[in-house]
N, CA, C and O atoms as a MOPAC input file, in Angstrom:
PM7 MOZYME 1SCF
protein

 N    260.43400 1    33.47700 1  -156.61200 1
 C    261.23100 1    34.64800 1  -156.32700 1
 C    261.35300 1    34.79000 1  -154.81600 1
 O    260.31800 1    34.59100 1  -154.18100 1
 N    262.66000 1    35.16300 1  -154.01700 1
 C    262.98400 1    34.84500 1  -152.60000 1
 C    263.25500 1    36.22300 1  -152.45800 1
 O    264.06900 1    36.69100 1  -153.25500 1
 N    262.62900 1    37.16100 1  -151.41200 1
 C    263.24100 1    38.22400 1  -151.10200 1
 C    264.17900 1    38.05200 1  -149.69400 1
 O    264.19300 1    37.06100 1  -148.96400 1
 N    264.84200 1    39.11800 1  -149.55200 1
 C    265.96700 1    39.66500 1  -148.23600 1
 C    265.06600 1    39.96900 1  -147.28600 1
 O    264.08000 1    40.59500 1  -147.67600 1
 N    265.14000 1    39.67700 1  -146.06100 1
 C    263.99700 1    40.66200 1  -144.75100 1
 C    264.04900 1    41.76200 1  -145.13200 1
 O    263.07500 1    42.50000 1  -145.28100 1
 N    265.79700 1    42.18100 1  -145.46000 1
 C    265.67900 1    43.68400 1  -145.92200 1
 C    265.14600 1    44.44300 1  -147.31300 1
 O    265.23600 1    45.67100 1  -147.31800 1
 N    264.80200 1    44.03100 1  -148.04900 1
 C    263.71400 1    44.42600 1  -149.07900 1
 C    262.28900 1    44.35300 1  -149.00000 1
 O    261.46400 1    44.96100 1  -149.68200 1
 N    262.04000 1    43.22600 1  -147.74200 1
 C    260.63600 1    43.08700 1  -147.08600 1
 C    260.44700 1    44.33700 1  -146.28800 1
 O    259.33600 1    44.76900 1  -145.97900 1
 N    261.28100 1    44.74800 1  -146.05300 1
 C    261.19700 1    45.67600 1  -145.23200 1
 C    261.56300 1    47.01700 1  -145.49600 1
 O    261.37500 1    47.97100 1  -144.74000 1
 N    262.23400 1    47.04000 1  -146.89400 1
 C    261.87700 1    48.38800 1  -147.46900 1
 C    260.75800 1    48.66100 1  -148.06000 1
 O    260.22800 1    49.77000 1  -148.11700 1
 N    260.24500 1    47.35200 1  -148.65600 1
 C    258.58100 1    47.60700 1  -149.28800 1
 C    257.47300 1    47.84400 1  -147.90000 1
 O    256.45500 1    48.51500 1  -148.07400 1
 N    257.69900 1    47.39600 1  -146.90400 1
 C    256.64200 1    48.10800 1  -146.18900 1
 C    257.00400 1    49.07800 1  -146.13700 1
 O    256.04000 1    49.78300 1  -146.43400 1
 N    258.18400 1    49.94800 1  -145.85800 1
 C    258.45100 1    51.74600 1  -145.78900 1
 C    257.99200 1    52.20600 1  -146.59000 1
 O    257.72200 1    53.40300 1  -146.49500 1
 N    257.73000 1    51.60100 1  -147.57800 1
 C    257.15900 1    52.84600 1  -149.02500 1
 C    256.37900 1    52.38600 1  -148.94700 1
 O    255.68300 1    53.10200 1  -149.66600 1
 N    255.22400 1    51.01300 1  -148.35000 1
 C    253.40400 1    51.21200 1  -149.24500 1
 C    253.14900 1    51.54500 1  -147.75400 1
 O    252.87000 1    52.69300 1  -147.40700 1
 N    253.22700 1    50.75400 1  -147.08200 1
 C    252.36300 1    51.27400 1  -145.50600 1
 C    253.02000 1    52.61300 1  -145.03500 1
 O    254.03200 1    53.01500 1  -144.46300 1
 N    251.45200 1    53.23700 1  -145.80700 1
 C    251.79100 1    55.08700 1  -145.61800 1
 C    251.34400 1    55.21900 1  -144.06400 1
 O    252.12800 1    55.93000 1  -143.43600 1
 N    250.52700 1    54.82800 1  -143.47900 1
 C    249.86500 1    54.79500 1  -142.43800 1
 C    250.99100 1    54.69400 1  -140.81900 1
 O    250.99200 1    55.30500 1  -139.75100 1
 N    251.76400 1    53.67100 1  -141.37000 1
 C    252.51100 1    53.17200 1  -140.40600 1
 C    252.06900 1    51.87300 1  -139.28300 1
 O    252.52300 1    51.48600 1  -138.20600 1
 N    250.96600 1    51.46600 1  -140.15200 1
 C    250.19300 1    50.20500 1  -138.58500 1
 C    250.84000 1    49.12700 1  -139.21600 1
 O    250.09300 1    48.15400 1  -139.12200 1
 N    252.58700 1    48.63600 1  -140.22700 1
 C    252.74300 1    47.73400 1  -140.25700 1
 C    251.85900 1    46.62600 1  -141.28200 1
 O    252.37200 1    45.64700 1  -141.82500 1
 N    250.76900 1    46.93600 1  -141.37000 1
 C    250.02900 1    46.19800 1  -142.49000 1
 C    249.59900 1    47.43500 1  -143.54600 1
 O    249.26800 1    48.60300 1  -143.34500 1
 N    249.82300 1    46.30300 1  -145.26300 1
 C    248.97500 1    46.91700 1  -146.30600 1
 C    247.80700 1    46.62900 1  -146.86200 1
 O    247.48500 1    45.58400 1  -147.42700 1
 N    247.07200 1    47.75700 1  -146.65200 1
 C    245.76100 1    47.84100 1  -146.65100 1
 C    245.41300 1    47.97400 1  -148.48400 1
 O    246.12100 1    48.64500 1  -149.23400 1
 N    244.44000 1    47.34500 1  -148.84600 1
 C    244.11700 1    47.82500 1  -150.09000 1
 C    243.93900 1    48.66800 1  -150.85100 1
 O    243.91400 1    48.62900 1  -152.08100 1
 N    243.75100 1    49.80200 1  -149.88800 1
 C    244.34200 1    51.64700 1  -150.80200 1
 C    245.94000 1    51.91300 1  -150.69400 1
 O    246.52400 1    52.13300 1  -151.75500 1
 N    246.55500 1    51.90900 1  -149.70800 1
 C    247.50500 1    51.56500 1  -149.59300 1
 C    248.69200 1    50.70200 1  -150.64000 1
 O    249.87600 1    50.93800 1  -150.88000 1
 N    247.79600 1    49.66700 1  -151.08700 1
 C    248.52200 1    48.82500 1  -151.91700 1
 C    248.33100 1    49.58100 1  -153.85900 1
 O    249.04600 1    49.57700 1  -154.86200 1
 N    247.10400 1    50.06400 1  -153.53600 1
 C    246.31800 1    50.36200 1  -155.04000 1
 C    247.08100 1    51.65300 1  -155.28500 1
 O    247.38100 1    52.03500 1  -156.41600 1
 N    247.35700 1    52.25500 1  -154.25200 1
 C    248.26100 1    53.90800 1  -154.44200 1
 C    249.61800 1    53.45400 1  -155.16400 1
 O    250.04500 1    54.06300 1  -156.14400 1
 N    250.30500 1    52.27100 1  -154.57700 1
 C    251.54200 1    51.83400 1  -154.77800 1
 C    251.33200 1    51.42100 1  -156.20300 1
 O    252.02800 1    51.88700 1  -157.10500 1
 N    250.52500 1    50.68400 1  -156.38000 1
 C    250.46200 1    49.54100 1  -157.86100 1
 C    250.09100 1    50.69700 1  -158.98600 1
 O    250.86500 1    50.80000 1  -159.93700 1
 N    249.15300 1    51.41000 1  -158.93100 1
 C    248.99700 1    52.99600 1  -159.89300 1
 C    250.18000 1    53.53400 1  -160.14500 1
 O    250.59500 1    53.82300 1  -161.26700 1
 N    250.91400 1    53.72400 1  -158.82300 1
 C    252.20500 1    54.71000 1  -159.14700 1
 C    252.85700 1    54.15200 1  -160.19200 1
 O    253.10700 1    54.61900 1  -161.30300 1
 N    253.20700 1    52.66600 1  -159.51700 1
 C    254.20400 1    52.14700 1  -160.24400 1
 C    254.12700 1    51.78400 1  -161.69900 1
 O    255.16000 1    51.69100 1  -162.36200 1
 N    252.85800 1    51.56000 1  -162.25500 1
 C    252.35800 1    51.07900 1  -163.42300 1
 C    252.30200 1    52.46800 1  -164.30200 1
 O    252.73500 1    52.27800 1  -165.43800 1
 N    251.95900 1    53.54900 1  -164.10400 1
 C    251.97400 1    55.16900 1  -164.57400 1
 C    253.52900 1    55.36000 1  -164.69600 1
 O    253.99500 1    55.89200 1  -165.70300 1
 N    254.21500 1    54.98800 1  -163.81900 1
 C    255.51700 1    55.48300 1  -163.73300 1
 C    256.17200 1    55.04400 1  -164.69800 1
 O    256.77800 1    55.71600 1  -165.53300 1
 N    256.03600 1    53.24800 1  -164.59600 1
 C    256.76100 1    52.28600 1  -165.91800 1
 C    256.25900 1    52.28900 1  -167.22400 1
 O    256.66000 1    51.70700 1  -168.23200 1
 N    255.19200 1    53.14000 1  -167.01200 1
 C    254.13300 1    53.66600 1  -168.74400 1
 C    254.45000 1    54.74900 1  -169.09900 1
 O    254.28400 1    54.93400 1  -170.30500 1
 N    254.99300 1    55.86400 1  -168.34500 1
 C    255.17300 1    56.84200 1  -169.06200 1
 C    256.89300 1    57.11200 1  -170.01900 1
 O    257.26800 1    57.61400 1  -171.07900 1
 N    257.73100 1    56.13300 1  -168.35400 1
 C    258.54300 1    55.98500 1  -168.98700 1
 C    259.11100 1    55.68900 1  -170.63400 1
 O    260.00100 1    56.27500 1  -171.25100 1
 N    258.04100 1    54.31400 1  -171.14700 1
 C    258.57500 1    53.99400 1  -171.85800 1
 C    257.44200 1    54.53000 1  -173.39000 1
 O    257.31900 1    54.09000 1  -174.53300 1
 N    256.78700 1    55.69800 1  -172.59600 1
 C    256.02600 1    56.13800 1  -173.83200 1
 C    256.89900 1    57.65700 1  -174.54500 1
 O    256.61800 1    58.45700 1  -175.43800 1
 N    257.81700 1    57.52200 1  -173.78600 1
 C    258.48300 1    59.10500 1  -174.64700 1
 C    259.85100 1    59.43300 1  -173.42200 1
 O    260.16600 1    58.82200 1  -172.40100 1
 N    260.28300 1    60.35700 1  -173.91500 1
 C    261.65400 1    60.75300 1  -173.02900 1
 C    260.82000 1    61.64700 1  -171.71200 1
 O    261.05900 1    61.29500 1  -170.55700 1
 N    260.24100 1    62.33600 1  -171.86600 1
 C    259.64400 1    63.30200 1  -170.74900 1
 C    259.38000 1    62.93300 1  -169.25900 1
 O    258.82700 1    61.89100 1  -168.90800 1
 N    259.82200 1    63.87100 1  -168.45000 1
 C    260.04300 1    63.03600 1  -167.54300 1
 C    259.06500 1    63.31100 1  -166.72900 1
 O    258.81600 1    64.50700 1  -166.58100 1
 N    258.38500 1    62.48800 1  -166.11200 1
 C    257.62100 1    62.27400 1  -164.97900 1
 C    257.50400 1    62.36000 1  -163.22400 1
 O    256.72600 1    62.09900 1  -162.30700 1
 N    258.83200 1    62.90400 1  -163.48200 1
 C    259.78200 1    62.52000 1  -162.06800 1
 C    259.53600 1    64.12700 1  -161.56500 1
 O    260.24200 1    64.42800 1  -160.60300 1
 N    258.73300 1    65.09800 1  -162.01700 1
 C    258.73400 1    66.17700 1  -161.28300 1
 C    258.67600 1    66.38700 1  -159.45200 1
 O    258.65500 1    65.53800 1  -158.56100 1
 N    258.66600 1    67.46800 1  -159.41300 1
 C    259.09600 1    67.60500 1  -157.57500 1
 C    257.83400 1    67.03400 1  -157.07700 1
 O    258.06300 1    66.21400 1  -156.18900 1
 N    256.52500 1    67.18600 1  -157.34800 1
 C    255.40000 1    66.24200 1  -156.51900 1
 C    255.24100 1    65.13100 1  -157.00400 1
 O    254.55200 1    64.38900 1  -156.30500 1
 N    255.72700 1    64.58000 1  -158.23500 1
 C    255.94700 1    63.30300 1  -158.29900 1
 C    256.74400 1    62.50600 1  -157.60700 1
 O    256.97800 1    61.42700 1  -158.15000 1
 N    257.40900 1    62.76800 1  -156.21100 1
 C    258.18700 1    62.48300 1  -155.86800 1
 C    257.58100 1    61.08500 1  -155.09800 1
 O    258.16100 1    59.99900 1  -155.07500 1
 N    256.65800 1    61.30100 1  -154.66000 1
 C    255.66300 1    60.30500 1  -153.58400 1
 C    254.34900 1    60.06700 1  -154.11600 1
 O    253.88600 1    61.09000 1  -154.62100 1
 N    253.51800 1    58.97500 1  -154.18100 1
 C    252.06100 1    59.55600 1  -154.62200 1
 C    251.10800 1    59.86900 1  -152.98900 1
 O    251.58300 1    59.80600 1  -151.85500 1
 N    250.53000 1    60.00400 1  -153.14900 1
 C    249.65700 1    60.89000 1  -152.41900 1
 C    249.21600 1    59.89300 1  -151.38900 1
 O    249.31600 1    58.69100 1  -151.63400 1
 N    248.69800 1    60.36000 1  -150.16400 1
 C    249.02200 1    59.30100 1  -148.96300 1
 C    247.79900 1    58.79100 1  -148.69700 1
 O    246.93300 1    59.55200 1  -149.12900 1
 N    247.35500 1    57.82800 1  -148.17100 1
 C    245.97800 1    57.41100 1  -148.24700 1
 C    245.01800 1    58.28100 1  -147.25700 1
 O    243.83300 1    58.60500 1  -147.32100 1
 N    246.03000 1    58.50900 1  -146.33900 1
 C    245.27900 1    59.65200 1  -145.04900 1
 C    245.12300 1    61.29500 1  -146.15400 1
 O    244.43600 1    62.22900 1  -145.74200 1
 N    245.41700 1    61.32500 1  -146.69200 1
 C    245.16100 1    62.61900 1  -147.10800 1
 C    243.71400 1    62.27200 1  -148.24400 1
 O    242.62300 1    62.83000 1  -148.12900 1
 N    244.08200 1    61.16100 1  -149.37500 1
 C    243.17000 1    61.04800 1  -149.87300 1
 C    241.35000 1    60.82500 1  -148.86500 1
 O    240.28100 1    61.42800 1  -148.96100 1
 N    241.72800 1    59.90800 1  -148.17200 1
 C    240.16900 1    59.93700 1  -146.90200 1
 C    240.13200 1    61.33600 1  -146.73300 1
 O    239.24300 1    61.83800 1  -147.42100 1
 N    240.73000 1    62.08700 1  -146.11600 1
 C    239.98900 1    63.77900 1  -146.00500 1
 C    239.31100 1    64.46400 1  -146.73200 1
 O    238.34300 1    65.17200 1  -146.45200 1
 N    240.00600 1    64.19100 1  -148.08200 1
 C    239.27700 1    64.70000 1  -149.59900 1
 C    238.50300 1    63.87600 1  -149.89800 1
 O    237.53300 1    64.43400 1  -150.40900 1
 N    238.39400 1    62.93000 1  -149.86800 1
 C    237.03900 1    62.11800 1  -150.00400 1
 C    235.91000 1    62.46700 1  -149.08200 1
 O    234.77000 1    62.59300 1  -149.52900 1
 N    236.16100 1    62.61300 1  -147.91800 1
 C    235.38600 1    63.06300 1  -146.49400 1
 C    234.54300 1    64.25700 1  -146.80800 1
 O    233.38800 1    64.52400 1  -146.47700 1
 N    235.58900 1    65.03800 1  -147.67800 1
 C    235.17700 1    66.67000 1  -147.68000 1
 C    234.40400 1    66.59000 1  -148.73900 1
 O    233.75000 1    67.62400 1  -148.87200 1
 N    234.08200 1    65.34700 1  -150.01400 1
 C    233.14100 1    65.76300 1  -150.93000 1
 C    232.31600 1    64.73100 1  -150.92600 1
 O    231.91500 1    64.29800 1  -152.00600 1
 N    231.90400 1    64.13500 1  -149.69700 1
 C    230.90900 1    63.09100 1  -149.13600 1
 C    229.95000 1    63.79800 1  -148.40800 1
 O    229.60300 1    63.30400 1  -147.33500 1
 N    229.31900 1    65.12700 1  -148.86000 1
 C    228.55700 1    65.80900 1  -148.16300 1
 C    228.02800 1    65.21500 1  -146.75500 1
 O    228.25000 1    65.52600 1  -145.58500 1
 N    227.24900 1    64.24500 1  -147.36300 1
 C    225.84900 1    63.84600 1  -146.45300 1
 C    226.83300 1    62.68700 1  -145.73800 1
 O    226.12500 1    62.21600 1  -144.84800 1
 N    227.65800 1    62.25600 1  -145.72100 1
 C    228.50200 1    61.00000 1  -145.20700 1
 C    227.94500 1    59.90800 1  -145.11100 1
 O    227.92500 1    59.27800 1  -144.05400 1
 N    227.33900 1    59.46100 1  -146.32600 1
 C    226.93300 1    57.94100 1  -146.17000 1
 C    228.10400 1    57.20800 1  -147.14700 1
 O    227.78800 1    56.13100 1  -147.65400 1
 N    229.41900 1    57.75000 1  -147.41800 1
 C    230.63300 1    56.81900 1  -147.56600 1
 C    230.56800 1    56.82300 1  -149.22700 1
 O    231.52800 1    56.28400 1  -149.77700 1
 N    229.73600 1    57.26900 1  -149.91100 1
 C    229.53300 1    57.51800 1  -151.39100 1
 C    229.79400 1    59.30900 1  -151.59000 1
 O    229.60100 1    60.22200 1  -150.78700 1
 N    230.39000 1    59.33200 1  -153.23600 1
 C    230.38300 1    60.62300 1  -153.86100 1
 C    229.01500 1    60.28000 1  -154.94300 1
 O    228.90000 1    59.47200 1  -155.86400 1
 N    228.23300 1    61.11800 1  -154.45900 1
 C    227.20200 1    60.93400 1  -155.58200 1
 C    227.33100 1    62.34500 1  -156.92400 1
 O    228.07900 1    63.31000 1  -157.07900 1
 N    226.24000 1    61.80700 1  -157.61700 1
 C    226.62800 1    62.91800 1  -158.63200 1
 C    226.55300 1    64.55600 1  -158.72000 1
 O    227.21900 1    65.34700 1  -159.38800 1
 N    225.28100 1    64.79600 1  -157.61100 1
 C    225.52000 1    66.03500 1  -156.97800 1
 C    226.26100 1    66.23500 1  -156.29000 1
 O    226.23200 1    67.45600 1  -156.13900 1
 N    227.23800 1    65.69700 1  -155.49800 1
 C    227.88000 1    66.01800 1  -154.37200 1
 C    229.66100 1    66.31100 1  -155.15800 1
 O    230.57600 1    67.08200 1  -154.86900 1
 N    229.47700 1    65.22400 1  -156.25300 1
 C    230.83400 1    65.44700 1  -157.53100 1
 C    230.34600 1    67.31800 1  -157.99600 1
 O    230.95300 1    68.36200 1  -157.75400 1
 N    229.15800 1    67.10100 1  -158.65200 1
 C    228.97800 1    68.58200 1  -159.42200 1
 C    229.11500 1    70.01800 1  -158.46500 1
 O    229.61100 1    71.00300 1  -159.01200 1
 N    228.70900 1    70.10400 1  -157.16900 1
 C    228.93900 1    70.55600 1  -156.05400 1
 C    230.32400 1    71.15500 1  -155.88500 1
 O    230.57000 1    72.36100 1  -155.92500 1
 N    231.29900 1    70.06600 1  -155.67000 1
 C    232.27700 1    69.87500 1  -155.41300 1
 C    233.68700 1    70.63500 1  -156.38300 1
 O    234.66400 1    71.35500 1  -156.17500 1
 N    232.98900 1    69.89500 1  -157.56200 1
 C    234.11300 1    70.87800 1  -159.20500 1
 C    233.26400 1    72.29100 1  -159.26200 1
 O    233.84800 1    73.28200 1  -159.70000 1
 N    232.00700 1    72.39000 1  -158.86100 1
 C    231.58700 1    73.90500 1  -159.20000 1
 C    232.33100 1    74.80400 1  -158.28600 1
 O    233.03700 1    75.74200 1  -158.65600 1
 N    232.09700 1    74.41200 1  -156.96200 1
 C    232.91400 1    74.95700 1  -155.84200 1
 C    234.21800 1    75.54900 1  -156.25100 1
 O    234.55500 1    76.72700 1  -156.36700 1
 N    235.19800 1    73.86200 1  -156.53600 1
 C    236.57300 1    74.65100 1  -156.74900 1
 C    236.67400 1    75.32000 1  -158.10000 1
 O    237.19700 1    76.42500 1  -157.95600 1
 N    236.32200 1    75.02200 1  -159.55100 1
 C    236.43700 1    76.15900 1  -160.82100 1
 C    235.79900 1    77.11900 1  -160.76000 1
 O    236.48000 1    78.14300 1  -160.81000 1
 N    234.25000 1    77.33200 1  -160.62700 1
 C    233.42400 1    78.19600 1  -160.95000 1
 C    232.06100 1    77.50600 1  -161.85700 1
 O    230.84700 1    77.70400 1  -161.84100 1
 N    232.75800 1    76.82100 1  -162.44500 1
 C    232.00100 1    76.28200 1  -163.43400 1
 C    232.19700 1    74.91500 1  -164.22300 1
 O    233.21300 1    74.75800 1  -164.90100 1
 N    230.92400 1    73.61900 1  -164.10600 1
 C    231.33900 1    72.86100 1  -164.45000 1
 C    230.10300 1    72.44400 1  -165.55600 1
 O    229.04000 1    72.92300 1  -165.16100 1
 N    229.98400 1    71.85400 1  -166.54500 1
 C    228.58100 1    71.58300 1  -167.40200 1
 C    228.54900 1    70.18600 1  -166.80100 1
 O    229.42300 1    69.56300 1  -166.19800 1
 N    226.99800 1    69.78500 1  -167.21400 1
 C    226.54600 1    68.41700 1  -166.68400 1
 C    227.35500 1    67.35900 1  -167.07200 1
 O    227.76800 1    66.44800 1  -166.35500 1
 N    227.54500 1    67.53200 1  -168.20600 1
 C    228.42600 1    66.75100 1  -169.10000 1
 C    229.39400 1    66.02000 1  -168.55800 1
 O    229.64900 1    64.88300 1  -168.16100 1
 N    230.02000 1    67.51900 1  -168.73600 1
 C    231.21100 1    67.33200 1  -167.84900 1
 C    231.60800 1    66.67300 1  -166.28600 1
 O    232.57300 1    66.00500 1  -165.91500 1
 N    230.62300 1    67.09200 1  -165.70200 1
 C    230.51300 1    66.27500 1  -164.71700 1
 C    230.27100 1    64.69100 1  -164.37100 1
 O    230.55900 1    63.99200 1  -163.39900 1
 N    229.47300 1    64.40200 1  -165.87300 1
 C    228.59000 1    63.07100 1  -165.99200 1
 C    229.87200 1    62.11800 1  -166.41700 1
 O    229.92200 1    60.94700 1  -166.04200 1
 N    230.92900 1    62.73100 1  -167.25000 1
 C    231.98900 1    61.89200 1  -168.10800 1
 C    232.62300 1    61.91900 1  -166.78200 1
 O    232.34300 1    60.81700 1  -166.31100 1
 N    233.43800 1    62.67200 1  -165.77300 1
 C    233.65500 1    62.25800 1  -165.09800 1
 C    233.25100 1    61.24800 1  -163.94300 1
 O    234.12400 1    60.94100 1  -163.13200 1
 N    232.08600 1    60.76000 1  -163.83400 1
 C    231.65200 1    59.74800 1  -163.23600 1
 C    231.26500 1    58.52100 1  -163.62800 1
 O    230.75300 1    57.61800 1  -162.96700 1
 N    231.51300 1    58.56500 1  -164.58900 1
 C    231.65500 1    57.21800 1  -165.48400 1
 C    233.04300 1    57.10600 1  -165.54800 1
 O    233.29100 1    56.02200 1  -165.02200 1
 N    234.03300 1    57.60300 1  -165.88500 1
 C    234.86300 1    57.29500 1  -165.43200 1
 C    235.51600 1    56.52900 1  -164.11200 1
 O    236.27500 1    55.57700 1  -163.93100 1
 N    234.84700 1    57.41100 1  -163.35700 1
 C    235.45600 1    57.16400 1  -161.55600 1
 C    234.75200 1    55.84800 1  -161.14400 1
 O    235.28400 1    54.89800 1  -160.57000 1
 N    233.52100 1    55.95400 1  -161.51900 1
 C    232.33900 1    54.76900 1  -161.20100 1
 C    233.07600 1    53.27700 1  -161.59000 1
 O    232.75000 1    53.05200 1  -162.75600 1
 N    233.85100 1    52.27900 1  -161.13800 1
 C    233.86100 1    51.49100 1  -162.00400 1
 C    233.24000 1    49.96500 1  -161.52000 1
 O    233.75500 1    48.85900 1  -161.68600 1
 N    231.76800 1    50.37000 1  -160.77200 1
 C    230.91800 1    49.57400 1  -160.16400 1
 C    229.56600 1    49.42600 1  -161.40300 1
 O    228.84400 1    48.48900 1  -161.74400 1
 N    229.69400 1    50.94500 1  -161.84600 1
 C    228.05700 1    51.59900 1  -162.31400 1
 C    227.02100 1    51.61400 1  -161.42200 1
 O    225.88200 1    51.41900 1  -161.84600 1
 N    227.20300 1    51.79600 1  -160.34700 1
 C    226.57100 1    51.77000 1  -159.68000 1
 C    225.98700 1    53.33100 1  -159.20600 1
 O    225.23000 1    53.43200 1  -158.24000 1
 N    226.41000 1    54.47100 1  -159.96300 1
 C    226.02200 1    55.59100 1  -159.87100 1
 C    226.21700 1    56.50800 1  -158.72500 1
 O    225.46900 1    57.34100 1  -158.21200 1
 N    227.79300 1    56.01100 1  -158.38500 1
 C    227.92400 1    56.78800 1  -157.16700 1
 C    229.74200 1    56.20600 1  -157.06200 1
 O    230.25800 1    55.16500 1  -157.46900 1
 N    230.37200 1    57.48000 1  -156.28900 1
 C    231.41600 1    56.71700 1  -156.23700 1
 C    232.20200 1    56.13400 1  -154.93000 1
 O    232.45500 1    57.06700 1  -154.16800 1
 N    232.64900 1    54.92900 1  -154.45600 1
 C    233.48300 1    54.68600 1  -153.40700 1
 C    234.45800 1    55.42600 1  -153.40000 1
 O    234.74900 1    56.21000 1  -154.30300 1
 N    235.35200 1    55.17000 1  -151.88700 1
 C    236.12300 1    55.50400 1  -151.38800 1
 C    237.49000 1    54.64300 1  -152.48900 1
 O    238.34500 1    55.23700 1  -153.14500 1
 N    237.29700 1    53.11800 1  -152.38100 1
 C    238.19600 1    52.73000 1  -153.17300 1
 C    238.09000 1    53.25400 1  -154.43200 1
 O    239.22000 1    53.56500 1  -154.80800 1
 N    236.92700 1    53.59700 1  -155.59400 1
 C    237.33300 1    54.18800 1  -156.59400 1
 C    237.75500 1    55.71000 1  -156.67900 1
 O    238.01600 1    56.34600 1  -157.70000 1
 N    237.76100 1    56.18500 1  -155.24400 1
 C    238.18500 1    57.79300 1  -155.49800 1
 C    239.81600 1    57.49300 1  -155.30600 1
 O    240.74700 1    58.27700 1  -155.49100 1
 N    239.84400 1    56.46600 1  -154.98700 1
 C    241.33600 1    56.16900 1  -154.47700 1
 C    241.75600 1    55.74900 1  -155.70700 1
 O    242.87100 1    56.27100 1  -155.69400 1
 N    241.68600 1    55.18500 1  -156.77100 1
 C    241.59600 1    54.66400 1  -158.03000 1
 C    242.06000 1    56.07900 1  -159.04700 1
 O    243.10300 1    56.44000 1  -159.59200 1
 N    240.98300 1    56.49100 1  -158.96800 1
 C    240.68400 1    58.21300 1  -159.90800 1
 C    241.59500 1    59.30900 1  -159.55100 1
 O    242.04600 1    60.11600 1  -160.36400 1
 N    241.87100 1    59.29200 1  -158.14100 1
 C    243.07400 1    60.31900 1  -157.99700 1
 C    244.34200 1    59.71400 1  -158.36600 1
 O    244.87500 1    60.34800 1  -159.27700 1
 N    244.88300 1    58.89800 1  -158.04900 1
 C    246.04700 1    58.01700 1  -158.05600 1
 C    246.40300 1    57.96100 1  -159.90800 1
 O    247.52800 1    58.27600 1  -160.29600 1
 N    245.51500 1    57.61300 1  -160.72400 1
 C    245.49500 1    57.94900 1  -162.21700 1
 C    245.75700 1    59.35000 1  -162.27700 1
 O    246.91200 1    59.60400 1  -162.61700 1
 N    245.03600 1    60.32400 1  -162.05100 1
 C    244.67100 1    61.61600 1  -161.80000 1
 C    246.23000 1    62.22100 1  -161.42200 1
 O    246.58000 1    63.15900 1  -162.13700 1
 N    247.16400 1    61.79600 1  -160.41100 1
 C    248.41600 1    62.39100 1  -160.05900 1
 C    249.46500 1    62.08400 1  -160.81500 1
 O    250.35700 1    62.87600 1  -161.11800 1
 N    249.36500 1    60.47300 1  -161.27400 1
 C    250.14200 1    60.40000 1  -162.46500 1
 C    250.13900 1    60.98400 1  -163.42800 1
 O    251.07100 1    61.76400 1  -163.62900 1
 N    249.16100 1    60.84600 1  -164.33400 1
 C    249.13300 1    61.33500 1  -165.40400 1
 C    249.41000 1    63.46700 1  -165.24200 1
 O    249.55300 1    64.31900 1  -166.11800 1
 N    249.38800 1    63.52300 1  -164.40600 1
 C    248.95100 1    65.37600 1  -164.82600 1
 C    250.88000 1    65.59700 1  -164.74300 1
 O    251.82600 1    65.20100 1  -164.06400 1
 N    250.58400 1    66.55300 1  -166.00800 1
 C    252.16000 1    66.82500 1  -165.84600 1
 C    252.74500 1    67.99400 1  -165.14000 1
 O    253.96700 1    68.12200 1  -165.06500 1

């Protein structure tokens, strides 16, 4: 498959959110989520997906802040207190459970804690899917 400079160069406008010209692996993983959610929902029903914040998925600089902000202690992990912390903060109320299914989820090391690349993973699912 042969692309145009100019399609090379519309695909960097849409994944390199950053603007340094190179795609970085969140960067790329934001793009490949969108697009795979987008071409799945499509063809799972008429409803459309295309709402007004679906317009873009979410930028990698914004996701690092929110990751930043529930990395208490900043050693570059969401651990499981710092997750339960974090959802108690913003609902009011979260059960262990609840908290625990969500980190098995997000975790997809098992390693009992979550990266930066899997928070980048978990939201990116997380924006698609919510209607």
């Amino acid at each position: 498959m042969k692309f145009t400079e100019e399609e090379v160069y519309a695909f960097m406008r849409e994944v390199d959110t950053d603007g340094d010209s190179r795609i970085d692996f969140n960067e790329f993983t934001v793009y490949w989520i969108g697009k795979q959610q987008l071409a799945s929902s499509q063809q799972r029903s008429a409803k459309s997906v295309l709402f007004p914040k679906h317009e873009t998925s979410p930028k990698v600089s914004t996701l690092r802040s929110q990751f930043a902000e529930l990395d208490a202690d900043g050693n570059g992990y969401i651990s499981l207190n710092e997750l339960k912390l974090a959802l108690v903060k913003k609902t009011g109320t979260y059960t262990d459970e609840e908290v625990h299914k969500i980190m098995v989820e997000a975790d997809e090391d098992g390693d009992g804690k979550i990266s930066f690349d899997e928070y980048v993973v978990m939201m990116v699912k997380a924006y698609w899917e919510s209607p």
